[in-house]
C-alpha positions in Angstrom: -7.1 95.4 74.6 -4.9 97.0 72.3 -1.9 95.4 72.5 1.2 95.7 69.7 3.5 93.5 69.6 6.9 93.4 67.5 9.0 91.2 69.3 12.6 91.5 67.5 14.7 89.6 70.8 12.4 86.3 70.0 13.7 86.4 66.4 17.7 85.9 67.5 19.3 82.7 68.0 17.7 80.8 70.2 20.8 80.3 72.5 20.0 83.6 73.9 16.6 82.3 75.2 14.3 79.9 76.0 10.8 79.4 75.2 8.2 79.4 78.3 4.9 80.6 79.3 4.6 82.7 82.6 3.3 80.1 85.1 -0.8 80.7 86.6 -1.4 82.3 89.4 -4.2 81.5 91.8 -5.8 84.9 92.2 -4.9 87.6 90.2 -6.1 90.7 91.1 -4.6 94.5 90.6 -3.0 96.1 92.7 -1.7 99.5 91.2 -1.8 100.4 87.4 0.4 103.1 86.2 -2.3 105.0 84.5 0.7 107.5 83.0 3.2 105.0 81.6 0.2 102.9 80.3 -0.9 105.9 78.0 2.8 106.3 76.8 2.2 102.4 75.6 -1.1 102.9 74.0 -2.6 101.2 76.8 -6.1 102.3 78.5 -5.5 101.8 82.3 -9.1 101.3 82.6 -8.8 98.0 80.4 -5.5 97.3 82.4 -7.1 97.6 85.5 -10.0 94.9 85.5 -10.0 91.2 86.1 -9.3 91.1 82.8 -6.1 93.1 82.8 -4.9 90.8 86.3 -5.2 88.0 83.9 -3.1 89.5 81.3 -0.9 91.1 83.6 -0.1 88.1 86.2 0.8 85.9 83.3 -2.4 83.9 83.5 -3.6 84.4 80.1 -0.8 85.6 77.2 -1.2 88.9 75.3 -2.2 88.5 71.6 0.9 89.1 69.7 3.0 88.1 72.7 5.9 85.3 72.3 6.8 85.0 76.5 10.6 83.6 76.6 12.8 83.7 79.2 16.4 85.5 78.8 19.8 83.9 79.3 22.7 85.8 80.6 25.9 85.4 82.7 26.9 87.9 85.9 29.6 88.4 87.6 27.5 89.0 91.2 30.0 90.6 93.6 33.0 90.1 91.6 32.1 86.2 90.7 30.8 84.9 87.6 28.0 83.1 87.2 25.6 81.4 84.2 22.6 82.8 85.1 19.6 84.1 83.0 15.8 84.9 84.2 15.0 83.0 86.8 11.6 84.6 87.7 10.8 86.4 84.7 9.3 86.1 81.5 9.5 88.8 78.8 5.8 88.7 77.2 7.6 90.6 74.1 8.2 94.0 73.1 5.6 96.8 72.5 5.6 99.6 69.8 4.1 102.4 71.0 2.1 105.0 69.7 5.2 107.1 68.9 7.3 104.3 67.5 9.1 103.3 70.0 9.8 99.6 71.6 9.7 98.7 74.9 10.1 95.3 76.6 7.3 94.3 78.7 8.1 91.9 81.3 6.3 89.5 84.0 8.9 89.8 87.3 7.9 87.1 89.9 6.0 84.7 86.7 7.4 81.0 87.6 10.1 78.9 87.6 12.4 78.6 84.2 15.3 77.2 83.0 17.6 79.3 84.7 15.8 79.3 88.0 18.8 76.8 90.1 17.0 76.6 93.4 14.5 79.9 92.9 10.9 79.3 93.6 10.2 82.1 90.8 8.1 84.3 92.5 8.3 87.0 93.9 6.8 88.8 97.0 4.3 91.7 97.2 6.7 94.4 99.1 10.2 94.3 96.5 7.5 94.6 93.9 6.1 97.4 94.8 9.3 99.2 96.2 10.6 98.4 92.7 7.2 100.5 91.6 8.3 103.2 93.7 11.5 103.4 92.9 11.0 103.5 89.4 8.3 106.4 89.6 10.8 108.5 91.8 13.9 108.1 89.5 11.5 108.8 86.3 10.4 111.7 87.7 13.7 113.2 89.0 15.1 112.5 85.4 17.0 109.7 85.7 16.5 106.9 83.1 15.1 103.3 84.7 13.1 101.1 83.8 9.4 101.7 85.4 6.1 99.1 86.4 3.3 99.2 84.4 1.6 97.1 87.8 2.0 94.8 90.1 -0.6 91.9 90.7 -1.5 90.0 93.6 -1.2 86.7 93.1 -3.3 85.1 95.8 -0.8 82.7 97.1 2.4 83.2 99.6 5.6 83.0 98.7 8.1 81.6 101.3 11.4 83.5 102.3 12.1 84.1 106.3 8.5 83.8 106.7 5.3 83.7 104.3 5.0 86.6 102.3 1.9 87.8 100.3 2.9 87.1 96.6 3.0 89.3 93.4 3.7 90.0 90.0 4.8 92.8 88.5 4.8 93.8 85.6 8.4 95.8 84.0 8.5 98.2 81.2 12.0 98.5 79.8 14.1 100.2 76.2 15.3 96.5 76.9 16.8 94.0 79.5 20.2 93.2 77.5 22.4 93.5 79.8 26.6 93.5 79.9 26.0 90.0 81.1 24.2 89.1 78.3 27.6 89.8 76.3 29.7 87.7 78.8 27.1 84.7 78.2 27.6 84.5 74.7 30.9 85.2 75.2 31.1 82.2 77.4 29.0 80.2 75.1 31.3 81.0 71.7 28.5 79.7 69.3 29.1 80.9 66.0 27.5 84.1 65.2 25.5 84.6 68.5 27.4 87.4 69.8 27.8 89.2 66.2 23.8 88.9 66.3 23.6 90.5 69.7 25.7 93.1 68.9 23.8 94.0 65.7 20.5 93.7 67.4 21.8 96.3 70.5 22.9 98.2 68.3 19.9 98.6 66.0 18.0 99.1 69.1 19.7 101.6 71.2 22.6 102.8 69.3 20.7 103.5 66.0 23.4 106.2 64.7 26.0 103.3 64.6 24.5 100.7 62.3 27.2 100.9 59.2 29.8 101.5 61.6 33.3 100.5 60.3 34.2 99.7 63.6 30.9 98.3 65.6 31.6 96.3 68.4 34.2 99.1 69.9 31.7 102.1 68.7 29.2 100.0 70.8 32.0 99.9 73.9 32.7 103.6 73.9 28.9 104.9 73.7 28.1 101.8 76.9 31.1 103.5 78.5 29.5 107.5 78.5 25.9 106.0 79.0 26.8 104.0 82.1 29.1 107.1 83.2 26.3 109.7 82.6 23.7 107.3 84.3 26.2 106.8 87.5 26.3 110.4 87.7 22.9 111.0 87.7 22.2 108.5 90.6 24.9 110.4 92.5 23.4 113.7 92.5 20.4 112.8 94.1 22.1 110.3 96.6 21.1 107.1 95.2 23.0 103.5 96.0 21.6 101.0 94.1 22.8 98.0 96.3 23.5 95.4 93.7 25.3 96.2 90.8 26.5 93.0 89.2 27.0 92.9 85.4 23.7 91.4 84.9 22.3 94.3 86.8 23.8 96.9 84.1 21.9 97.3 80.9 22.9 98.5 77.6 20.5 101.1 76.9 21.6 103.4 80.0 18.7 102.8 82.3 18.5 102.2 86.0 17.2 98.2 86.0 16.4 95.8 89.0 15.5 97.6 92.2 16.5 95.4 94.8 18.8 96.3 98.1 18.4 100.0 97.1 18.2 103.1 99.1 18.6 106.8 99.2 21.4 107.9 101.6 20.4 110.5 104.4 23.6 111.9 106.3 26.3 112.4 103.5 28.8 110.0 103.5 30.6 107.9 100.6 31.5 104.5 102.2 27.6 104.5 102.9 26.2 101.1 102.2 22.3 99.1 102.9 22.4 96.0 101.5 22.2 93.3 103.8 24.6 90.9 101.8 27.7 93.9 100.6 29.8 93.2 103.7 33.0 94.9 101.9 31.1 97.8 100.3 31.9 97.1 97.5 28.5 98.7 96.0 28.6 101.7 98.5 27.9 105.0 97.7 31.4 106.8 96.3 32.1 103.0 95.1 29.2 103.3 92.2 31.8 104.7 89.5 34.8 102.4 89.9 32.6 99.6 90.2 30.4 100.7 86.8 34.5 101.1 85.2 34.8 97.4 86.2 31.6 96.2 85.0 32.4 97.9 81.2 35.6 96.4 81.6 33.9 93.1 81.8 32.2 93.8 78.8 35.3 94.7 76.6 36.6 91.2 77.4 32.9 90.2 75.9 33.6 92.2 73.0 37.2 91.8 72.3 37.0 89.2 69.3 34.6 91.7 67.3 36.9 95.0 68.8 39.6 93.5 66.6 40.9 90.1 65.0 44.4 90.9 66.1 44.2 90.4 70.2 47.0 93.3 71.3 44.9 95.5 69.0 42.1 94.5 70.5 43.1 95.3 73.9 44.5 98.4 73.2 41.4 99.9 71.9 39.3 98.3 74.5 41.6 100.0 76.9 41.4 103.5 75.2 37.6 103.3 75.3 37.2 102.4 78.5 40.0 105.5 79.6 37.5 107.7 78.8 35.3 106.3 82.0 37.4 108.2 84.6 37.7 111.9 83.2 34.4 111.7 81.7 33.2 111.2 85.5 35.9 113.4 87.0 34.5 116.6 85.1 30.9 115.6 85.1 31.2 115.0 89.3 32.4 118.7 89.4 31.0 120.2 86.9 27.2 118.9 88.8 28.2 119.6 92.1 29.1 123.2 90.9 25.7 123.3 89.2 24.0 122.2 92.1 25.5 125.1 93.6 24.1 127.7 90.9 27.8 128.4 88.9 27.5 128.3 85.1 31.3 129.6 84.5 34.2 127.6 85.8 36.9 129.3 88.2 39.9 127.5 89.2 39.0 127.5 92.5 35.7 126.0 92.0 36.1 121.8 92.3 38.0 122.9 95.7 35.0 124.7 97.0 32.4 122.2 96.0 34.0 119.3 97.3 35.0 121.3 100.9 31.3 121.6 101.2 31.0 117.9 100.8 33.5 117.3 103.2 31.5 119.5 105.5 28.4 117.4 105.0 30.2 114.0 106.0 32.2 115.8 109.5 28.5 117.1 110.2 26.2 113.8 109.6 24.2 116.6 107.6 21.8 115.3 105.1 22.6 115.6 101.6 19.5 115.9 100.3 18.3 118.7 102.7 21.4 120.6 102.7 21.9 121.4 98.9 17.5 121.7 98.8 18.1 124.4 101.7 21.2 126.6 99.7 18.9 126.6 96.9 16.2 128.5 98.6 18.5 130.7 100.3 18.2 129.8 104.1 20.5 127.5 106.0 20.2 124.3 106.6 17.9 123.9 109.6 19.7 122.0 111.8 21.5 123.0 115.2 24.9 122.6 113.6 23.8 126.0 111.2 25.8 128.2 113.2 28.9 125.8 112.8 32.0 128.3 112.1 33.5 125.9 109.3 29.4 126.2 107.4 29.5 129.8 108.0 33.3 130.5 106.1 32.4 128.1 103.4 29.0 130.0 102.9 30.5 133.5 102.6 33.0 132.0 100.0 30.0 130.6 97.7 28.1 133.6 98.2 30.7 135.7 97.0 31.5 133.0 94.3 27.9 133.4 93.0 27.8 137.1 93.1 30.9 137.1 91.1 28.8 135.5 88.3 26.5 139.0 88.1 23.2 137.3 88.3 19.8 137.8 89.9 20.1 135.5 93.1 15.9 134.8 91.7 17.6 133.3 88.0 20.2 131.1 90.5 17.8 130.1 92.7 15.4 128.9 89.6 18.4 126.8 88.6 19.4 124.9 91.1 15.5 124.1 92.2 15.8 122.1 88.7 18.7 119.9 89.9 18.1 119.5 93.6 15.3 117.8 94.6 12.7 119.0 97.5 11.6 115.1 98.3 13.2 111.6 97.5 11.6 108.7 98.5 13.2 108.8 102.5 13.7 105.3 103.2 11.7 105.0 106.3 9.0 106.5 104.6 8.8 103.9 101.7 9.4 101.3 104.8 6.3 102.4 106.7 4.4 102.5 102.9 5.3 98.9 102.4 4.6 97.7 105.6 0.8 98.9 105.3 1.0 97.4 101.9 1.6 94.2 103.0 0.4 94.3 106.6 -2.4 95.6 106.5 -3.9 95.9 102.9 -3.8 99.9 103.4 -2.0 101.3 100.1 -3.2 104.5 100.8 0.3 105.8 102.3 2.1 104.7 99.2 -0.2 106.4 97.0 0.2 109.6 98.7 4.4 108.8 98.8 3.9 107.9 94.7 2.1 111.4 94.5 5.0 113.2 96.7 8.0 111.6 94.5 6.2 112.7 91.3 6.9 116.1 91.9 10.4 115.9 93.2 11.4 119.3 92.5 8.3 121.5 94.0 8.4 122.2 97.5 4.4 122.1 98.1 3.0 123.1 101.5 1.2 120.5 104.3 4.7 117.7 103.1 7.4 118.8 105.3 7.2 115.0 107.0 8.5 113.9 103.6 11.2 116.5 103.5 12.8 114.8 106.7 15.5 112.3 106.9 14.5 109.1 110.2 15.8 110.1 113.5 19.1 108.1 114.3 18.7 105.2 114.8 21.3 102.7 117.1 20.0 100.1 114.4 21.4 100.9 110.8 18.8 101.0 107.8 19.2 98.0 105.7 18.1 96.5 102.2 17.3 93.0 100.9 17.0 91.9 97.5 13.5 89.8 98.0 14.9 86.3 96.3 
């Protein structure tokens, strides 16, 4: 198997990590390869998906090349900090592609480490592969996360209400540094360890800043529009990631650990699924102040290295971070006003975006369904089409569009590229799972994979997947499968 291994985090200070072997499994045996993301690695999926490739792939046997550590890192998990690290995880290395680029490859679910406290360090067959789906979706409406290369069964149970089938699976990430991995060392204050980390992120994800006279702020400001950018992109298509604690944000930008997740239905911003966020505090329209908060955490990391001189220091950390809010401001608008077909900006134009939102959360409408219906130029069908207060707002955007002087075809074309057709409904990835792990039947979450692939083509015989649940009198919730 053609593996290639460069593996540049294993080279740092060894404070950073620790040195373990992914623990053996019973079992092993595949159950989904991503044939795609294995080509993108150099990988044959054919090789990947043999006994041989479970072995490899549960942590069993260790890839040639491969130098398995686990990762230390801090957290602040709901506002609390914590010394933390992976628990039940083991990054095999990092991978060169064919294309020259480096991606962490990582065993989620591998065994006990270090940092495991009172974990068992596995993990169980249905986050795994809800963390597969996930990933797909959100790759495939353009939104950067990390993605599974497989999951493996592992052949024994793993024990959390009741016994659970176990698995493995197996992450592909730009990396798994994390704002938490900056409060660890800044927690820590070894000598040199966080001026290594900062070199090293940099190098690898910030490539235009190595030389910089001013690094370790550079490094704050472009974390700052990344996270922004990424927050935004979640928003558009109605995703609440569930948990995000500092050691759930990563430095390169990407969407990482899919755990209490969900995709809201019926528009509203205090909407919240994880089992354990009693205050919302991860909700919905709480995704950007809580990101602010996070970076914030990670100029206090940084401050030593922003400046010698502490005042200075915290008045450039503050001036970075400032540019969180109108970044997201403009970017929230100037979406919302793309997702409704404008290119040109009129005064009036944040008011009527956001009274069409406002619309959505009086009417329980879905937001998914009602932008995917605008864009094709019918309604939304729903008995509340008729509603006076749709209607008024309708004949203002129509006129607001027409005022822009193009072919309603070209308008259409763009807003089919920015609002999806199918997301992964949660009761569909629900009923998925549940004949994953039930009954050994993946077949419905291959055909939900195949849906989400193709989020922005309406194609005909899918209109089940197009369709929020039915209200239920029991809310939808999320749990993070530790």
């Amino acid at each position: 198997m053609s593996w290639r291994f460069d593996n540049s985090y294993a080279r740092l200070p060894e404070a950073l990590f620790t040195r373990i072997a992914p623990t053996a499994v019973r079992a092993p045996a595949i159950v989904l390869v991503n044939a795609a993301l294995a080509a993108e690695l150099g990988l044959a999926d054919s090789e990947l998906d043999s006994p041989e490739g479970a072995q490899f792939l549960s942590g069993n046997r260790v890839p040639p090349g491969a130098e398995p550590i686990a990762q230390a890192y801090a957290g602040h998990q709901f506002g609390h900090f914590s010394m933390l690290g992976d628990g039940r995880a083991v990054l095999l290395g990092e991978l060169v592609t064919p294309d020259g680029h480096r991606r962490d490859l990582q065993l989620k679910g591998s065994g006990r480490t270090p940092y495991s406290r009172s974990g068992d360090g596995r993990a169980a067959l249905g986050p795994m592969l809800r963390e597969y789906v996930i990933g797909e979706a959100m790759h495939a409406l353009g939104i950067p996360t990390t993605r599974a290369l497989a999951v493996v069964g592992t052949g024994e149970r793993v024990y959390r209400e009741t016994p659970l089938p176990g698995a493995v699976l197996a992450r592909v990430a730009a990396s798994h540094i994390r704002v938490g991995t900056f409060e660890y060392c800044a927690a820590l204050r070894e000598p040199g360890v966080m001026q290594a980390l900062l070199e090293h992120t940099i190098a690898r994800h910030y490539p235009a800043l190595v030389g910089h006279p001013q690094p370790a702020l550079a490094l704050l400001q472009e974390a700052v529009d990344r996270q922004c950018d990424l927050v935004l992109a979640w928003m558009r298509v109605g995703f609440i990631h569930g948990v995000m604690n500092t050691d759930n944000m990563a430095l390169s930008g990407e969407t990482i650990d899919y755990g209490p997740c969900a995709f809201m239905d019926a528009y509203d911003p205090s909407t919240v699924f994880s089992s354990i966020d009693h205050q919302g505090r991860y909700a919905f329209g709480q995704q950007a102040p809580v990101a602010m908060w996070n970076l914030a955490r990670l100029a206090e990391a940084l401050l030593e290295l922003i400046d010698p001189n502490e005042d200075r220091a915290i008045e450039l950390a503050k001036a970075a971070l400032g540019r969180f809010g109108e970044r997201f401001r403009s970017g929230w608008v100037d979406g919302l006003c793309a997702r409704l077909g404008l290119q040109a900006r009129e005064p009036g134009d944040a008011a009527l975006a956001e009274d069409l939102l406002a619309w959505m959360q009086r009417a329980r409408a879905d937001y998914t369904s009602t932008f995917r219906a605008l864009t094709d130029g019918f309604p939304p069908a729903d008995p509340r089409e008729a509603d006076p207060g749709l209607q008024a707002w309708r004949a203002r955007w129509e006129a607001r569009v027409g005022r822009e002087g193009q072919p309603v075809e070209v308008v259409h074309a763009r807003m089919r590229a920015l609002n999806p057709v199918y997301i992964p409904r949660n009761h569909k990835v629900e009923d998925a799972l549940a004949a994953a792990t039930g009954q050994g039947d993946l077949s419905p979450l291959r055909r939900l994979l195949e849906v989400v692939s193709r989020p922005y083509e309406r194609r005909p015989g899918l209109e089940d997947y197009e369709q929020a649940a039915a209200v239920s009198a029991q809310p939808y919730r999320t749990f993070c499968g530790t």
